[in-house]
PDB file of N, CA, C and O in Angstrom:
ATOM      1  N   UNK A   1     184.290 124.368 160.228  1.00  0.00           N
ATOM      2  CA  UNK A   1     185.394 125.108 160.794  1.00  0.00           C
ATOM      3  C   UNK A   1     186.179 125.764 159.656  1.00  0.00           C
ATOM      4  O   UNK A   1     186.250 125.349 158.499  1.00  0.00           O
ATOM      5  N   UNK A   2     186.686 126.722 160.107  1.00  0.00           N
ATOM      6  CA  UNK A   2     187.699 127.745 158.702  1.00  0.00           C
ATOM      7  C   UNK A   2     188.752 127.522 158.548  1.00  0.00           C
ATOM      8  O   UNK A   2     189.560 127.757 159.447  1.00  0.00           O
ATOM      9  N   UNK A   3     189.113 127.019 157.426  1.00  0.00           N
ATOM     10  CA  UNK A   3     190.967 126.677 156.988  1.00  0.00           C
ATOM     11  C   UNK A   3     191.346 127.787 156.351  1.00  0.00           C
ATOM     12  O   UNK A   3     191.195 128.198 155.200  1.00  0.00           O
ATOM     13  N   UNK A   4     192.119 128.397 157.779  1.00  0.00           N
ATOM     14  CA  UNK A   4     193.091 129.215 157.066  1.00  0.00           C
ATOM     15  C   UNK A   4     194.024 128.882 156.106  1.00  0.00           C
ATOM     16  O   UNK A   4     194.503 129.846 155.507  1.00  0.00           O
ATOM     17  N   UNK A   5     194.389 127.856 155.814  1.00  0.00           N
ATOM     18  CA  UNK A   5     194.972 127.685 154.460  1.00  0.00           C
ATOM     19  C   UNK A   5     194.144 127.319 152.925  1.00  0.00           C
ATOM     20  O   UNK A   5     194.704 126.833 151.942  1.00  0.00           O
ATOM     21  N   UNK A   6     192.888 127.637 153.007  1.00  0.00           N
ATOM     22  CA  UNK A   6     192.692 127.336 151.824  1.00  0.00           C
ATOM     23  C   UNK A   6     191.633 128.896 151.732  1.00  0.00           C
ATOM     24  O   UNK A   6     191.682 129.724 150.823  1.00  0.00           O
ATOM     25  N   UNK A   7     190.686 128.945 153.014  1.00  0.00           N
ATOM     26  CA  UNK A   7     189.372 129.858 152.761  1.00  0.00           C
ATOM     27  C   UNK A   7     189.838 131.536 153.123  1.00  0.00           C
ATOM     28  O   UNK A   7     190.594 132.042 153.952  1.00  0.00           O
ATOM     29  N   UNK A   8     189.183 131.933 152.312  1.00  0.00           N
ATOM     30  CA  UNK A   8     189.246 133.708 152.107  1.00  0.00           C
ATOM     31  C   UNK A   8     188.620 134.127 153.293  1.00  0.00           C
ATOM     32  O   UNK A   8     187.606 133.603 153.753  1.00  0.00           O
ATOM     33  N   UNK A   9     189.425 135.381 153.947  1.00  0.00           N
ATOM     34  CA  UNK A   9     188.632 136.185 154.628  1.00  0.00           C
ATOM     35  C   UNK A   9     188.564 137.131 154.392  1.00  0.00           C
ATOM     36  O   UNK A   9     188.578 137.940 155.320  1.00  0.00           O
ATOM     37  N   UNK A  10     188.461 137.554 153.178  1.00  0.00           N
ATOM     38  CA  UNK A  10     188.254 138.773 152.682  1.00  0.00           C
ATOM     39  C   UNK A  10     187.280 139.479 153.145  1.00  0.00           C
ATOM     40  O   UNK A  10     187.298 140.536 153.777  1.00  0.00           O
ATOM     41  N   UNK A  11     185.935 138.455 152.588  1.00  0.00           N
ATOM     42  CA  UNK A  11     184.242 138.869 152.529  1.00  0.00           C
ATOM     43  C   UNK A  11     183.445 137.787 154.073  1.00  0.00           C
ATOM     44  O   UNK A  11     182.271 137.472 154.264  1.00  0.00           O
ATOM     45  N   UNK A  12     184.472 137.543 154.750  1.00  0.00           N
ATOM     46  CA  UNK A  12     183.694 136.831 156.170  1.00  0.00           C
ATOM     47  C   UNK A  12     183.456 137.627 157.354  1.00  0.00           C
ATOM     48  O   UNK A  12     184.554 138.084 157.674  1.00  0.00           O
ATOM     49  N   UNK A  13     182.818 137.909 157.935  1.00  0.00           N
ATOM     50  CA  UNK A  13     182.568 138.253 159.288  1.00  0.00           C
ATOM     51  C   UNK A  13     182.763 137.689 160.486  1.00  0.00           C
ATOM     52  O   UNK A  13     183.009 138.427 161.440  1.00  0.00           O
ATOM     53  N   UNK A  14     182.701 136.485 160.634  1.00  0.00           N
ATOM     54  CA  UNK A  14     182.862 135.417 161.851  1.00  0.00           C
ATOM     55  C   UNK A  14     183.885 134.732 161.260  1.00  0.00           C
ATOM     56  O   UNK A  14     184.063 134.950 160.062  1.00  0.00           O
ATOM     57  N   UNK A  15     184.833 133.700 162.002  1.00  0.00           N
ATOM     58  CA  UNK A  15     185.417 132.934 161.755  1.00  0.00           C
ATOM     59  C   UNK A  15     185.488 131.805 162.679  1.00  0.00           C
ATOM     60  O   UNK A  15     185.926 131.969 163.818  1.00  0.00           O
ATOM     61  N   UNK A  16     185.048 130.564 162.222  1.00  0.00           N
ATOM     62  CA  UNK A  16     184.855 129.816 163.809  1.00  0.00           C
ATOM     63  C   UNK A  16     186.143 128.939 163.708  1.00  0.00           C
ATOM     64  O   UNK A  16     186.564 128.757 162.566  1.00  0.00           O
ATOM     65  N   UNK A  17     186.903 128.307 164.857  1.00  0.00           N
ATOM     66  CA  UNK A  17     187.934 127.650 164.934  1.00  0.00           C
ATOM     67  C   UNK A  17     187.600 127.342 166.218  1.00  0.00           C
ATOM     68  O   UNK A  17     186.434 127.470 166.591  1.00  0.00           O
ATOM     69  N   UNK A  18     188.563 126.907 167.037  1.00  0.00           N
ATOM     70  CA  UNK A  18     188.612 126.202 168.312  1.00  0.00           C
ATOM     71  C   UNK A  18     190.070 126.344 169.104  1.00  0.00           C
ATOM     72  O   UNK A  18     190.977 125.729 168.542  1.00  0.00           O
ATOM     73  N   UNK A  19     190.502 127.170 170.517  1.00  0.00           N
ATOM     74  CA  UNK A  19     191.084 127.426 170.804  1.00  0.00           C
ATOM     75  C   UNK A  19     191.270 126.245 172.211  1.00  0.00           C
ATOM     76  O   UNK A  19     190.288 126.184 172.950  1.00  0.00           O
ATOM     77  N   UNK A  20     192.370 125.425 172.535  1.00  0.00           N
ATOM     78  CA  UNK A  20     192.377 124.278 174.037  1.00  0.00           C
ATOM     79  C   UNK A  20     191.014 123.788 173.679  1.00  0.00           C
ATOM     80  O   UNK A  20     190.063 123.652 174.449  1.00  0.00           O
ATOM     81  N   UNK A  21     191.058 123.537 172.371  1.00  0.00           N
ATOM     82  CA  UNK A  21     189.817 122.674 172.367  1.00  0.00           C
ATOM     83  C   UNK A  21     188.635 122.982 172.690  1.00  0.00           C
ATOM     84  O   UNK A  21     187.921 121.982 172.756  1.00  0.00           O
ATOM     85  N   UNK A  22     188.019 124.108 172.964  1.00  0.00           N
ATOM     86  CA  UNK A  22     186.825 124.736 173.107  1.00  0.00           C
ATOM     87  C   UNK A  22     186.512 125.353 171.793  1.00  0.00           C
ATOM     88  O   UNK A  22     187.384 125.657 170.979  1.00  0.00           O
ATOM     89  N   UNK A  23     185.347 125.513 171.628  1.00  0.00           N
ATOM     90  CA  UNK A  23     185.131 126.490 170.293  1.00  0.00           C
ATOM     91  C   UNK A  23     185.246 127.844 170.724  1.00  0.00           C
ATOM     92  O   UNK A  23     184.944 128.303 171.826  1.00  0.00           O
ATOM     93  N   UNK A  24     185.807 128.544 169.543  1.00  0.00           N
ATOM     94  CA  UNK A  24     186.143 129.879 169.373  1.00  0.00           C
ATOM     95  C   UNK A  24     185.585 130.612 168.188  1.00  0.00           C
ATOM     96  O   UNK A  24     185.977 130.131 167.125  1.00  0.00           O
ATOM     97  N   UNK A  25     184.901 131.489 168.088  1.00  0.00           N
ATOM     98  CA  UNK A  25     184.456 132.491 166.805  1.00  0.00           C
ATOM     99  C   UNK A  25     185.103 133.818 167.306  1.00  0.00           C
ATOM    100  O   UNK A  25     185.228 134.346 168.411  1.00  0.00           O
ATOM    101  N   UNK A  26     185.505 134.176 165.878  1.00  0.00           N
ATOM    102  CA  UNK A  26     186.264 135.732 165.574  1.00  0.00           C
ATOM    103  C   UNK A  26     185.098 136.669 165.381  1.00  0.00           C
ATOM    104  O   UNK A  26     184.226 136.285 164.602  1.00  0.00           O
ATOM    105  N   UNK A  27     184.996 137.464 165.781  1.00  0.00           N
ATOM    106  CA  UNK A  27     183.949 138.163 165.133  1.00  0.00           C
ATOM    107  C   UNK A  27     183.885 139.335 165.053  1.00  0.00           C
ATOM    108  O   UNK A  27     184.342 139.899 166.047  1.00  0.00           O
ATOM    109  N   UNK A  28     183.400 140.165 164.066  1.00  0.00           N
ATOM    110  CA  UNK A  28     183.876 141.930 162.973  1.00  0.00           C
ATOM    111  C   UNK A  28     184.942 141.397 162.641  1.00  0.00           C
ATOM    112  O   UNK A  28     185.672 141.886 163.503  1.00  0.00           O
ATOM    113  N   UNK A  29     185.663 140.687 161.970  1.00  0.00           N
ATOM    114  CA  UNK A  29     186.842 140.636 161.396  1.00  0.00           C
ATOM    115  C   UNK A  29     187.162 141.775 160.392  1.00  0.00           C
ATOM    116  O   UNK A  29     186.365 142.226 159.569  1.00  0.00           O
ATOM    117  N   UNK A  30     188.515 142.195 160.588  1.00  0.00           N
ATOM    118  CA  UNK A  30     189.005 143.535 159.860  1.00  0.00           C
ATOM    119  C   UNK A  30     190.707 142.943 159.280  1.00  0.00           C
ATOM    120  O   UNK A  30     191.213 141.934 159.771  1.00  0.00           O
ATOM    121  N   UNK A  31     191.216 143.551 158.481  1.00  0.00           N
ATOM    122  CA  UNK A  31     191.933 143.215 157.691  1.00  0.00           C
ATOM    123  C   UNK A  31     193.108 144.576 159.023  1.00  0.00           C
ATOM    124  O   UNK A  31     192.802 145.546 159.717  1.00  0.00           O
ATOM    125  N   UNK A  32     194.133 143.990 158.790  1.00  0.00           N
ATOM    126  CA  UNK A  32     195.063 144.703 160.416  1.00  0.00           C
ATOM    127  C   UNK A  32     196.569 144.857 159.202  1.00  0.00           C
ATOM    128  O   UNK A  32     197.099 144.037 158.453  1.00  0.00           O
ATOM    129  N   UNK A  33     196.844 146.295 159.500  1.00  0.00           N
ATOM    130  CA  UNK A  33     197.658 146.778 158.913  1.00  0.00           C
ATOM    131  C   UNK A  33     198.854 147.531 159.581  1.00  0.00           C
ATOM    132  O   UNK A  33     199.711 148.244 159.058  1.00  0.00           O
ATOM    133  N   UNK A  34     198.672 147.177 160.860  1.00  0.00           N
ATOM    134  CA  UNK A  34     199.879 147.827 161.910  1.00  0.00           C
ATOM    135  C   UNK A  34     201.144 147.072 162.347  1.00  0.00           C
ATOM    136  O   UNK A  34     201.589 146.227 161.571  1.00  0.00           O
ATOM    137  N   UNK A  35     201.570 147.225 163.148  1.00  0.00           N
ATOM    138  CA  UNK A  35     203.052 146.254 163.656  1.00  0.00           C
ATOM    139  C   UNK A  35     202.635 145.294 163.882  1.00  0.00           C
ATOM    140  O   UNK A  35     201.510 145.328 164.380  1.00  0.00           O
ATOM    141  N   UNK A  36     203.287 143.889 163.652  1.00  0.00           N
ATOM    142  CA  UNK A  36     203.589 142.500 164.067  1.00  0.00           C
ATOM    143  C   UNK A  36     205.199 142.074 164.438  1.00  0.00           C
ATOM    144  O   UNK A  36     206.180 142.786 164.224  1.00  0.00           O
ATOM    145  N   UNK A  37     205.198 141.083 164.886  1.00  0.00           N
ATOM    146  CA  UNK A  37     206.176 140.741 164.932  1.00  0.00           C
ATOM    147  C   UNK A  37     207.533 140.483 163.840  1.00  0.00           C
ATOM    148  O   UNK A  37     207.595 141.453 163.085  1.00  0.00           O
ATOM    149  N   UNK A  38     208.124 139.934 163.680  1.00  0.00           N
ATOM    150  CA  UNK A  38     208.954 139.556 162.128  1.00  0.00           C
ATOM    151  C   UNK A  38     208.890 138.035 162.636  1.00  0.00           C
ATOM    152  O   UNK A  38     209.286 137.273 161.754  1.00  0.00           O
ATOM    153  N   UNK A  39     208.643 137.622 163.385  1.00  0.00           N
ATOM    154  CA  UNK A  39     208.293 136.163 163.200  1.00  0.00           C
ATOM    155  C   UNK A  39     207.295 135.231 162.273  1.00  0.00           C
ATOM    156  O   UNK A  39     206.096 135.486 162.390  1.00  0.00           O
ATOM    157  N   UNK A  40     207.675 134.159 161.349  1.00  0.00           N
ATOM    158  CA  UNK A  40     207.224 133.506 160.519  1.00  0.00           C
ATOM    159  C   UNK A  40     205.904 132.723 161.152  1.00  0.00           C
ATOM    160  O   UNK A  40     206.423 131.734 161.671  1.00  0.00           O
ATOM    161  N   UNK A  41     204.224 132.620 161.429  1.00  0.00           N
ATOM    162  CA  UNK A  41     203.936 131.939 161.422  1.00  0.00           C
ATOM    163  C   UNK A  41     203.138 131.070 160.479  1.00  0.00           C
ATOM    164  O   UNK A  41     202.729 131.568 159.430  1.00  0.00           O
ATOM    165  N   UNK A  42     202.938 130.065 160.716  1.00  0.00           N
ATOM    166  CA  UNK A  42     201.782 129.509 159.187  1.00  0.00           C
ATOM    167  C   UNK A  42     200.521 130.067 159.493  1.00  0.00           C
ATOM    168  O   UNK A  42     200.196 130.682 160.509  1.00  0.00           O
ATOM    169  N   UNK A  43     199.783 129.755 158.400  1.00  0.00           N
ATOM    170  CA  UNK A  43     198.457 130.717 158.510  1.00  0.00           C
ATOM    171  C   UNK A  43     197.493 130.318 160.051  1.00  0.00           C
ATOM    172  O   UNK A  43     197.683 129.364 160.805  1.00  0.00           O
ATOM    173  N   UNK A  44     196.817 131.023 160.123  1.00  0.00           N
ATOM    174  CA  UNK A  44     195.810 130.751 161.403  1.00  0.00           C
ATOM    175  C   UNK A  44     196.772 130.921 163.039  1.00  0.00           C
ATOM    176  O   UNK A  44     196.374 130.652 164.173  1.00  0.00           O
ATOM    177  N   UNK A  45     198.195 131.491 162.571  1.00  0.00           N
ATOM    178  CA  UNK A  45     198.793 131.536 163.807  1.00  0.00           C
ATOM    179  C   UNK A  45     198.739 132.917 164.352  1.00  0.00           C
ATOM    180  O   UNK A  45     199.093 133.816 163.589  1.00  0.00           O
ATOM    181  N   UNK A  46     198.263 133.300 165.829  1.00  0.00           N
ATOM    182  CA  UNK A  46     198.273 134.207 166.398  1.00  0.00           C
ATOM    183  C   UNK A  46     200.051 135.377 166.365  1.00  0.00           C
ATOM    184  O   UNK A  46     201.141 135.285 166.929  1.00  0.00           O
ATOM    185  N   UNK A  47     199.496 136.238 165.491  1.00  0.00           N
ATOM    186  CA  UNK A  47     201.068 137.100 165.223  1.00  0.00           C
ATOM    187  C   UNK A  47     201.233 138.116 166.187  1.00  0.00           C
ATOM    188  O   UNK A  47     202.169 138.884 165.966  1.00  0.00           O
ATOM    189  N   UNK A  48     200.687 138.278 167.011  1.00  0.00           N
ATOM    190  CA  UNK A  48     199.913 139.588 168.116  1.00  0.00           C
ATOM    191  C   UNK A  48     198.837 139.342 168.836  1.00  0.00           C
ATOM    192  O   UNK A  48     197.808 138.667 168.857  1.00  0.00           O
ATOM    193  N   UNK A  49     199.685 140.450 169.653  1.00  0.00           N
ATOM    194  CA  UNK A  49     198.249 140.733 170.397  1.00  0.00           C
ATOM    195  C   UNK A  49     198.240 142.393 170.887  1.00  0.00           C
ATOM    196  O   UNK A  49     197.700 142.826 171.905  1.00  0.00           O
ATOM    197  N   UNK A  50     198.902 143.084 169.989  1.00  0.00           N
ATOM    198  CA  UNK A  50     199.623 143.836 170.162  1.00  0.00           C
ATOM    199  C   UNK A  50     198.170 145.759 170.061  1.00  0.00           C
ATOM    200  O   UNK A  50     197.345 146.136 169.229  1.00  0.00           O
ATOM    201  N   UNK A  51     198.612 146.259 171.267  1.00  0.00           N
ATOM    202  CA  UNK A  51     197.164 147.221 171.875  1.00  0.00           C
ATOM    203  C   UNK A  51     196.013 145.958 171.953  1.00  0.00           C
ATOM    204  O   UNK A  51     194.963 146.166 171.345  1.00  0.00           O
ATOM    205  N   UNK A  52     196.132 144.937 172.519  1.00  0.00           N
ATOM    206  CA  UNK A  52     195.057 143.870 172.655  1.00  0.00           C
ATOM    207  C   UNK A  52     194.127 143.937 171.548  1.00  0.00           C
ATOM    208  O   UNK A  52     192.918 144.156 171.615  1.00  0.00           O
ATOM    209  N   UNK A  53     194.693 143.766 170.727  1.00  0.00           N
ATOM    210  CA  UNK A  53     194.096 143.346 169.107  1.00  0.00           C
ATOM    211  C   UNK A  53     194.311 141.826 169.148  1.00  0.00           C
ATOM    212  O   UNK A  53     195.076 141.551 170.072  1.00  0.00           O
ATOM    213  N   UNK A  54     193.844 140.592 168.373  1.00  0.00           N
ATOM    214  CA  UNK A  54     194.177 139.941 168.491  1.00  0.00           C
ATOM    215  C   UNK A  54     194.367 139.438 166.842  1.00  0.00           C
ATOM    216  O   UNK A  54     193.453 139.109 166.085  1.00  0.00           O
ATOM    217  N   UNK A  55     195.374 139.470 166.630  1.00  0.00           N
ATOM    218  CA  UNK A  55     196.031 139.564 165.376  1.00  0.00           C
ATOM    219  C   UNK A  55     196.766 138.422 164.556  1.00  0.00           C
ATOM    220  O   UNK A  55     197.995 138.407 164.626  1.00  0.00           O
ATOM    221  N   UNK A  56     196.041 137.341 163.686  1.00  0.00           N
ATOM    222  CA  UNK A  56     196.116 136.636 162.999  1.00  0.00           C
ATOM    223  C   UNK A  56     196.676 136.760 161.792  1.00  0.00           C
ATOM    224  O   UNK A  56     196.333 137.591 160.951  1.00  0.00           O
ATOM    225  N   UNK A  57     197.748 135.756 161.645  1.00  0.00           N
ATOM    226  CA  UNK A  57     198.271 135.398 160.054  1.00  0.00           C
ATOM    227  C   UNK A  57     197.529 134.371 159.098  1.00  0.00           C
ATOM    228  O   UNK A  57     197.358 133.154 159.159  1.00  0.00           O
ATOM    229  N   UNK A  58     197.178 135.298 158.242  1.00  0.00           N
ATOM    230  CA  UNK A  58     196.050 134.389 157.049  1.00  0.00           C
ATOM    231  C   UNK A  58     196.925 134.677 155.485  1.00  0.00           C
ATOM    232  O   UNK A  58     197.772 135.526 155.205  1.00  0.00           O
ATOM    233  N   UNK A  59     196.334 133.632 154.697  1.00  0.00           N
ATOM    234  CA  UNK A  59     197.225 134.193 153.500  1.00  0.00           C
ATOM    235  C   UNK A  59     197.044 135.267 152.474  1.00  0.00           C
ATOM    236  O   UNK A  59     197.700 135.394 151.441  1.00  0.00           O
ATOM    237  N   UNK A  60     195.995 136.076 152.929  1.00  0.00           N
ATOM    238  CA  UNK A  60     195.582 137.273 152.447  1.00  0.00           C
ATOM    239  C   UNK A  60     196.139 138.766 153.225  1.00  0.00           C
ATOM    240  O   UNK A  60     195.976 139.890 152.750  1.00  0.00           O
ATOM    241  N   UNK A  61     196.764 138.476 154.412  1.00  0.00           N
ATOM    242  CA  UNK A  61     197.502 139.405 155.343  1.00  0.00           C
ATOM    243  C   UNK A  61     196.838 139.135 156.767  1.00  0.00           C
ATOM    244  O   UNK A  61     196.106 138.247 157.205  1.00  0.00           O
ATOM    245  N   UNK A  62     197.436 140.329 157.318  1.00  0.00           N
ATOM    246  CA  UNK A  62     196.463 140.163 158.716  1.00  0.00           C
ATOM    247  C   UNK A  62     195.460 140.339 159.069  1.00  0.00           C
ATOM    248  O   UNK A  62     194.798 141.296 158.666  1.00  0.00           O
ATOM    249  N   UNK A  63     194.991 139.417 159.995  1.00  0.00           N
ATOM    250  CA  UNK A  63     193.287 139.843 159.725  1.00  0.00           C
ATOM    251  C   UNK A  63     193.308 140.462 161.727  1.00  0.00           C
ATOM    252  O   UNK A  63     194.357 140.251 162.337  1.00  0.00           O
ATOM    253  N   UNK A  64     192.442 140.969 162.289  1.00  0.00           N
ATOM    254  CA  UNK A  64     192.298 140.740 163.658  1.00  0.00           C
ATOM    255  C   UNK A  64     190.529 141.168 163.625  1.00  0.00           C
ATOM    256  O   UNK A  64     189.794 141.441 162.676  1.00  0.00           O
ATOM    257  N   UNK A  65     190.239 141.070 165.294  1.00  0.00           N
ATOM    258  CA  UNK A  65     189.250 141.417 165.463  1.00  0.00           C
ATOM    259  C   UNK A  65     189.342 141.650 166.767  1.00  0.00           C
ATOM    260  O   UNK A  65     190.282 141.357 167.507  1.00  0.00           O
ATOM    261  N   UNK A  66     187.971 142.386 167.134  1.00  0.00           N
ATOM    262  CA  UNK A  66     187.733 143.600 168.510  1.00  0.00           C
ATOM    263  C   UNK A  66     187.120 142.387 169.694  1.00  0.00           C
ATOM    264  O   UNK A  66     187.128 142.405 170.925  1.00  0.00           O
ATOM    265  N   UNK A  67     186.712 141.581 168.910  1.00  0.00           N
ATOM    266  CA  UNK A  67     185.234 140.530 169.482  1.00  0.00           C
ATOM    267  C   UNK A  67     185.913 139.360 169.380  1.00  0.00           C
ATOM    268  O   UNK A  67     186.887 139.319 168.628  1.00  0.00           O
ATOM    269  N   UNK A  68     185.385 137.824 170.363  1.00  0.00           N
ATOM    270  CA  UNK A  68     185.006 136.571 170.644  1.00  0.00           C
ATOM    271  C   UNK A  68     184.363 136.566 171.072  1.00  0.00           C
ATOM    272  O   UNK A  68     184.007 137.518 171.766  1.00  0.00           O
ATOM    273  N   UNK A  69     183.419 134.899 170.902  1.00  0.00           N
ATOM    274  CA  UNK A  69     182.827 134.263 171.820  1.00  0.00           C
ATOM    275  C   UNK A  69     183.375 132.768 171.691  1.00  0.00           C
ATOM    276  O   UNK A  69     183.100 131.871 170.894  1.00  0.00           O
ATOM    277  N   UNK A  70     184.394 132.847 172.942  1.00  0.00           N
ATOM    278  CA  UNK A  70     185.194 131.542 173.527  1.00  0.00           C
ATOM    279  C   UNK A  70     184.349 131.041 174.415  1.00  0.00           C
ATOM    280  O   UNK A  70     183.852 131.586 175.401  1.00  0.00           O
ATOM    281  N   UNK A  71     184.130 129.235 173.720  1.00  0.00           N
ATOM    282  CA  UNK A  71     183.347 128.582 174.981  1.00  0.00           C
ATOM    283  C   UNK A  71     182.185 128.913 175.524  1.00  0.00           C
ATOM    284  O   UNK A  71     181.876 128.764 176.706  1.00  0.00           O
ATOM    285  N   UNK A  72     181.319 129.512 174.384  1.00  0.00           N
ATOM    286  CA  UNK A  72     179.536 130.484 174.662  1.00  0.00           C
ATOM    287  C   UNK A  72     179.754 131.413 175.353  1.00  0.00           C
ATOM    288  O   UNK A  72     178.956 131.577 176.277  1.00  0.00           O
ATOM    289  N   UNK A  73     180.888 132.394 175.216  1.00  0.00           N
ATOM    290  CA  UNK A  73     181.086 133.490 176.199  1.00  0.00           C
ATOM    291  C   UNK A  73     181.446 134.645 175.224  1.00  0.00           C
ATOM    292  O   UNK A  73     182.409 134.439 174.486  1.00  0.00           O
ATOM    293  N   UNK A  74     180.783 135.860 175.124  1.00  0.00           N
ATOM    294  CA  UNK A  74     181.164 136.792 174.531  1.00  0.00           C
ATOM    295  C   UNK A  74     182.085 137.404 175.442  1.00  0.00           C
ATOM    296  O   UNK A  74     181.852 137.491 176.648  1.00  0.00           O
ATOM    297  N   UNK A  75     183.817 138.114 174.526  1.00  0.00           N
ATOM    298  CA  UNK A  75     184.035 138.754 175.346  1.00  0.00           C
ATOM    299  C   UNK A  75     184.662 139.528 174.469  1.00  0.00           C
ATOM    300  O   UNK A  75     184.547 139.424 173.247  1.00  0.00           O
ATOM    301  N   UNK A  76     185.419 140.415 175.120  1.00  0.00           N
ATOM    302  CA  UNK A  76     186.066 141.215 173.958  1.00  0.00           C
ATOM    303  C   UNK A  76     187.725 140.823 173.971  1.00  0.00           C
ATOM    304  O   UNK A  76     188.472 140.268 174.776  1.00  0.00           O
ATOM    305  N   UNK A  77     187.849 141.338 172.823  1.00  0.00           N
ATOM    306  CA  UNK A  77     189.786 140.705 172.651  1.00  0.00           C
ATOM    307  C   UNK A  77     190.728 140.901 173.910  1.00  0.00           C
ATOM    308  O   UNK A  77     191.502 140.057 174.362  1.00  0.00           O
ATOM    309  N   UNK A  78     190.527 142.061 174.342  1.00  0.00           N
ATOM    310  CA  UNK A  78     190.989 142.104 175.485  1.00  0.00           C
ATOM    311  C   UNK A  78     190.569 141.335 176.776  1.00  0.00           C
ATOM    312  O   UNK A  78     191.342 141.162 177.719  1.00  0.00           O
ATOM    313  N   UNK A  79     189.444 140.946 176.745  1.00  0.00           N
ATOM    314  CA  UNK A  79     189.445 140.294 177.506  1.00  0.00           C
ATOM    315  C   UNK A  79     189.783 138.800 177.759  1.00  0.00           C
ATOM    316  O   UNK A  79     189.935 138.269 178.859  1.00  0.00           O
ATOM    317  N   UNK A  80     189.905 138.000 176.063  1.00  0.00           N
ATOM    318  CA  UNK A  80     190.203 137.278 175.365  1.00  0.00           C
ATOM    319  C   UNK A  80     191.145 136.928 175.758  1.00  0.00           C
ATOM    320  O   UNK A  80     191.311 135.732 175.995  1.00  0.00           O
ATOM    321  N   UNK A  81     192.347 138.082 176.023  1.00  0.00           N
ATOM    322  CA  UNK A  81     193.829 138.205 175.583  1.00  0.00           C
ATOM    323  C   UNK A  81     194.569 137.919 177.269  1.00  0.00           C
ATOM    324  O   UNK A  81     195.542 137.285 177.674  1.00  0.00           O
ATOM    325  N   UNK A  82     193.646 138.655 177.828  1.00  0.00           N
ATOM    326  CA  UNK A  82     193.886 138.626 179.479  1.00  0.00           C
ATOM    327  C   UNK A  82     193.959 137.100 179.991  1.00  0.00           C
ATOM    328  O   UNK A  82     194.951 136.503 180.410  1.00  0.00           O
ATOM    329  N   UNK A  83     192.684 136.645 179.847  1.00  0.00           N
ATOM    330  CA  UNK A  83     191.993 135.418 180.267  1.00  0.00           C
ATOM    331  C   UNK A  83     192.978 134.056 179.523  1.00  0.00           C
ATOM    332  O   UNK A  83     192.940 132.966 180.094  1.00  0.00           O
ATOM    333  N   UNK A  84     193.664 134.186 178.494  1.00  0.00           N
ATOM    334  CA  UNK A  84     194.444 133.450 178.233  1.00  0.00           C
ATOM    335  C   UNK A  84     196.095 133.841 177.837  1.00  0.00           C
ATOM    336  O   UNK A  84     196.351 134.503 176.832  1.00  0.00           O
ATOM    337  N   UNK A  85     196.906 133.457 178.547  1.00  0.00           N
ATOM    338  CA  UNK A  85     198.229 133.577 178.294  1.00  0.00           C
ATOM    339  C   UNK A  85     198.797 132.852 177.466  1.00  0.00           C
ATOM    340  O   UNK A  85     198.706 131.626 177.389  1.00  0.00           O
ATOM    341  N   UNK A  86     199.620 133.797 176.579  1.00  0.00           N
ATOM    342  CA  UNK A  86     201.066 133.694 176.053  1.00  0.00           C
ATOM    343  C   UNK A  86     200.171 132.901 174.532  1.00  0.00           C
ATOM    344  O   UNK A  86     200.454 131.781 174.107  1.00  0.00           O
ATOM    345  N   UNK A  87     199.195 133.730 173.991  1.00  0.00           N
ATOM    346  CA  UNK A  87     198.647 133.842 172.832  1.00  0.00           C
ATOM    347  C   UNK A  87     199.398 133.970 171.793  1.00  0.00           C
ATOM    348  O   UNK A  87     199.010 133.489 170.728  1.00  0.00           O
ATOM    349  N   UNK A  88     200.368 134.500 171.859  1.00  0.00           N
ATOM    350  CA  UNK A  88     201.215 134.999 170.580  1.00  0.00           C
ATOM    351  C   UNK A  88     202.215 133.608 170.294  1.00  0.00           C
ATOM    352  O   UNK A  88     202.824 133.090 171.230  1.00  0.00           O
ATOM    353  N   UNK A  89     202.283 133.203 169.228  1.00  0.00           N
ATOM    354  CA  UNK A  89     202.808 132.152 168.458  1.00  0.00           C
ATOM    355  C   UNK A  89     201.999 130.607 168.232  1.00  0.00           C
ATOM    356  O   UNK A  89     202.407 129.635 167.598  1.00  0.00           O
ATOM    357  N   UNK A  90     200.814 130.764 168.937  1.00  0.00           N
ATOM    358  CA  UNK A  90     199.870 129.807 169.066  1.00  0.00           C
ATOM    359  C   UNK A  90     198.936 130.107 167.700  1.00  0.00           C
ATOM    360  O   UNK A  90     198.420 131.098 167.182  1.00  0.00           O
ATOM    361  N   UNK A  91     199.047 128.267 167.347  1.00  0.00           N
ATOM    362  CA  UNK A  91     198.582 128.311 165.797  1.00  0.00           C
ATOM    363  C   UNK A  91     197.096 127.889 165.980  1.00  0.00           C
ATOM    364  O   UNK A  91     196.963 126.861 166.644  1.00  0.00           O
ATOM    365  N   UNK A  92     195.611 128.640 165.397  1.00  0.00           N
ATOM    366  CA  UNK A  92     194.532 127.954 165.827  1.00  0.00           C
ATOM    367  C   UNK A  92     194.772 126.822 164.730  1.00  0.00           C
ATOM    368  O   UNK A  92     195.656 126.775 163.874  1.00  0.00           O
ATOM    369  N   UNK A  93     193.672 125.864 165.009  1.00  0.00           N
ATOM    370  CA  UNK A  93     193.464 124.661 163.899  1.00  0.00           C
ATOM    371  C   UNK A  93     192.543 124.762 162.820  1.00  0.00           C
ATOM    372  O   UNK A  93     191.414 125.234 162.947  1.00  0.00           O
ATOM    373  N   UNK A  94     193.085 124.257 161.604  1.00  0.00           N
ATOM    374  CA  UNK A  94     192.204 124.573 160.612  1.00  0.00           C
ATOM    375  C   UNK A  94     190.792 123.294 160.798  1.00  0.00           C
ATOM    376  O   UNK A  94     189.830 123.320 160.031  1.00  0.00           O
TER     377      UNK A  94
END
């Protein structure tokens, strides 16, 4: 599993973690350079979801991505974002 507090996502493509306890992978991860909130979270915490991006605080900046597959289910962020409420301030686990 990926610790956002220690591992780079600079050079990763997937990122696997676990969201309500199901597994979760990030996937195309892109480095996200648009609006967030001004709220503080620690790394691996959902900062957005903002145009259904789903937009993570890492200690290299923001990272988001277009893609999951939550629970052996590909879907896309938006659909991601739909299917689960009130995403924003929710920290994944390292």
């Amino acid at each position: 599993m990926f610790d956002f507090n220690k591992d780079s996502v600079l050079n990763v493509n997937t990122i696997k973690t676990t969201f309500n306890g199901k597994p979760l992978t990030l996937v195309d991860i892109y480095m996200y350079n648009g609006p967030v909130t001004m709220q503080y979270l620690p790394y691996g915490g959902i900062q957005s979801v903002f145009h259904y991006h789903l937009i993570i605080n890492t200690k290299e900046g923001f990272i988001a991505c277009d893609k999951v597959i939550y629970d052996g289910q590909e879907l896309t962020s938006k659909e991601f974002i739909l299917q689960n409420e009130n995403l924003v301030n929710q920290v994944l686990p390292n």
